[in-house]
N, C-alpha and C positions, 0 to 999 in steps of 0.2 A: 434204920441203917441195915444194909442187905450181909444179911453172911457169905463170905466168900462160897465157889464152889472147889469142891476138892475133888479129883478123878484120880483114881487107883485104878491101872488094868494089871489084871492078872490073868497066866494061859493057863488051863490045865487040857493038856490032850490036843483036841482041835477046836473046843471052846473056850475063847476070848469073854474073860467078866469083865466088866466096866463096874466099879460102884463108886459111888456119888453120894458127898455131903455135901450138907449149904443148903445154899440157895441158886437155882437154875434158871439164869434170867438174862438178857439185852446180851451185854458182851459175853457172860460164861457160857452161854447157849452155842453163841458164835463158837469158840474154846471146845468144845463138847462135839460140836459135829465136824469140828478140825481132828480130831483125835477121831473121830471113829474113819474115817473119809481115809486118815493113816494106815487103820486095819482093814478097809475094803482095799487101798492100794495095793496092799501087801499080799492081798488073796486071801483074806478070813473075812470069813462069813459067816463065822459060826458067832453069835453075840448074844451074852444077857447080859444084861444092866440091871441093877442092883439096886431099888430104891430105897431102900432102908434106914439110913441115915438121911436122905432129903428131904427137906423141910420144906420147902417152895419151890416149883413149877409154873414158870409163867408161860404163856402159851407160844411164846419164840420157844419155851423149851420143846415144848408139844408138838411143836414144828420140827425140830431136830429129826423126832423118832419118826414123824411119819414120811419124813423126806430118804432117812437112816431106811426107815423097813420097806418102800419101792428099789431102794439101789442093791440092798441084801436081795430082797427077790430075783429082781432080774439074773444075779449070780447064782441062783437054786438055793441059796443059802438062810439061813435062819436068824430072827431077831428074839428075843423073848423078854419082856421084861416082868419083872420080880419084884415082890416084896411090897407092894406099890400099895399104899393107906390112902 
């Protein structure tokens, strides 16, 4: 049975943290590039993601980021992710 995913964003300054519990998979992957897709609308670009509590990463998740880090570039802006085991 898959653990939920949980997204916490938090701003400090012009960088936007994302971090993330569970499990990052099928539908919450879906969920996950909905919310960042929010903060590119909005004109932030600045982004880390925070892997430190995630426990699974399925490769729709791995999709997310590399679809995430072409849209952030385009805008000169930054992706970085963190913490990642």
């Amino acid at each position: 049975m898959s653990q939920q995913l949980e997204i916490d964003i938090k701003t400090s300054g012009q960088v936007h943290v994302i971090r993330l519990s569970g499990h990052l998979e099928g539908q919450s992957a879906t969920t996950l590039e909905q919310e960042i897709q929010k903060l590119l609308d909005q004109g932030r670009y600045n982004i880390v993601v925070d892997f430190a509590k995630l426990v699974y990463m399925s490769s729709s998740g791995v999709g997310v980021f590399i679809g995430a880090a072409q849209r952030v570039r385009e805008k000169e802006g930054d992706l970085e992710l963190a913490a990642m085991r």
